[in-house]
C-alpha positions in Angstrom: 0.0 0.0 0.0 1.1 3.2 -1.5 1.1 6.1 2.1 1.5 8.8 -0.3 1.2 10.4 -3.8 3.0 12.7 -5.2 1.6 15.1 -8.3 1.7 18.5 -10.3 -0.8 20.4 -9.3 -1.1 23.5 -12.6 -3.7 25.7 -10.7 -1.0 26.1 -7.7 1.8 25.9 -10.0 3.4 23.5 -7.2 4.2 20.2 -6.7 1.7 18.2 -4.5 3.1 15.6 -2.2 0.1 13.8 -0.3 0.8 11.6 2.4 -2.0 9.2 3.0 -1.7 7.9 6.7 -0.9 9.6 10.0 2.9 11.1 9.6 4.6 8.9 11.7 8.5 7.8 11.8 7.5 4.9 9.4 5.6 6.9 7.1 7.8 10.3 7.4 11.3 7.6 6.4 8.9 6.4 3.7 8.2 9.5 1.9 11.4 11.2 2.6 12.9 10.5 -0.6 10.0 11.8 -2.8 9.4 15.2 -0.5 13.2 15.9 -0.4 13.4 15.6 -3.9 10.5 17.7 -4.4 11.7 20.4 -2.2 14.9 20.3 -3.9 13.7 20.8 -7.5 13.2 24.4 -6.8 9.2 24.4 -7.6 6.8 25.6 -4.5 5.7 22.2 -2.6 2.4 21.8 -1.2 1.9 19.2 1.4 -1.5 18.2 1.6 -2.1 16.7 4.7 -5.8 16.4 4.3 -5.5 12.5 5.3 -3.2 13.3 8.2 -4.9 13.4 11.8 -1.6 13.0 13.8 2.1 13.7 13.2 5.0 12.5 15.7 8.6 13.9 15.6 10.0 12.1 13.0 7.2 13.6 10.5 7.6 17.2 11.9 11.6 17.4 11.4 10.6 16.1 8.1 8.7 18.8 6.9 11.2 21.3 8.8 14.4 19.7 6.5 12.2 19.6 3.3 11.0 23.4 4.3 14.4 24.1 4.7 15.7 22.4 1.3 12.7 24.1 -0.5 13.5 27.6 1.1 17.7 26.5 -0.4 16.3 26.1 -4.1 14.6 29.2 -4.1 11.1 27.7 -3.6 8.6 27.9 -0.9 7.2 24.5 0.9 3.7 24.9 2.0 1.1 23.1 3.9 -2.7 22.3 3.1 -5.3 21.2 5.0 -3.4 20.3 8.4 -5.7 18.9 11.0 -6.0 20.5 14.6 -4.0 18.3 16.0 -1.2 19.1 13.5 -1.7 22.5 13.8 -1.7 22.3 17.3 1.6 20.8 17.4 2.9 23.6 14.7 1.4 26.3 17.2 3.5 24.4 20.5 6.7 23.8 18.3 6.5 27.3 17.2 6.6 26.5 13.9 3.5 27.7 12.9 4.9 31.0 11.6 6.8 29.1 9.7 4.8 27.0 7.0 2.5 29.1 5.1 -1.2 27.3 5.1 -3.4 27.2 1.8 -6.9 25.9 1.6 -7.9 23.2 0.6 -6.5 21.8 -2.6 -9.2 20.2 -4.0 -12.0 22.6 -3.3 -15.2 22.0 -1.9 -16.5 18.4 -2.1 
């Protein structure tokens, strides 16, 4: 089973990396490669988190480094759809001033 997806998205203009289970350590090493890359392509990212209640550690420093590598390349990295939860931890990790939020990606429905 895929736990994310990876697209172009041409009404953002961004690449659209999706992950499709809670961001955990398993899921955060699993996508890793395909976010990273992203980031470093120097297109804006979007992560659409739409499908992610919780995030641990492991998927926080992840978006932090791929942030980070996107911010490098001349790009932005930016989030869509977080839950509370995850934008609860953002808010107590004081990293909410950090990733820009855009609504939802797929629009009503």
């Amino acid at each position: 089973m895929n736990t994310y997806a990876v697209a172009q998205d041409d009404d953002l203009d961004a690449l659209v990396v999706t992950p499709l289970a809670d961001l955990d350590r398993d899921v955060a090493e699993e996508i890793r490669p395909a976010l990273m890359s992203a980031a470093g392509a120097g297109r804006d990212v979007v992560v659409d988190l739409h499908a992610v209640h919780l995030i641990d550690s492991a998927g926080l420093g992840l978006l932090v480094r791929a942030h980070r590598e996107a911010k490098r390349h001349g790009a932005q990295l930016s989030l869509a759809e977080p839950s509370r939860f995850v934008q609860t931890v953002l808010h107590t990790m004081r990293l909410d001033g950090v990733f820009s939020v855009v609504g939802s990606r797929s629009g009503p429905g």
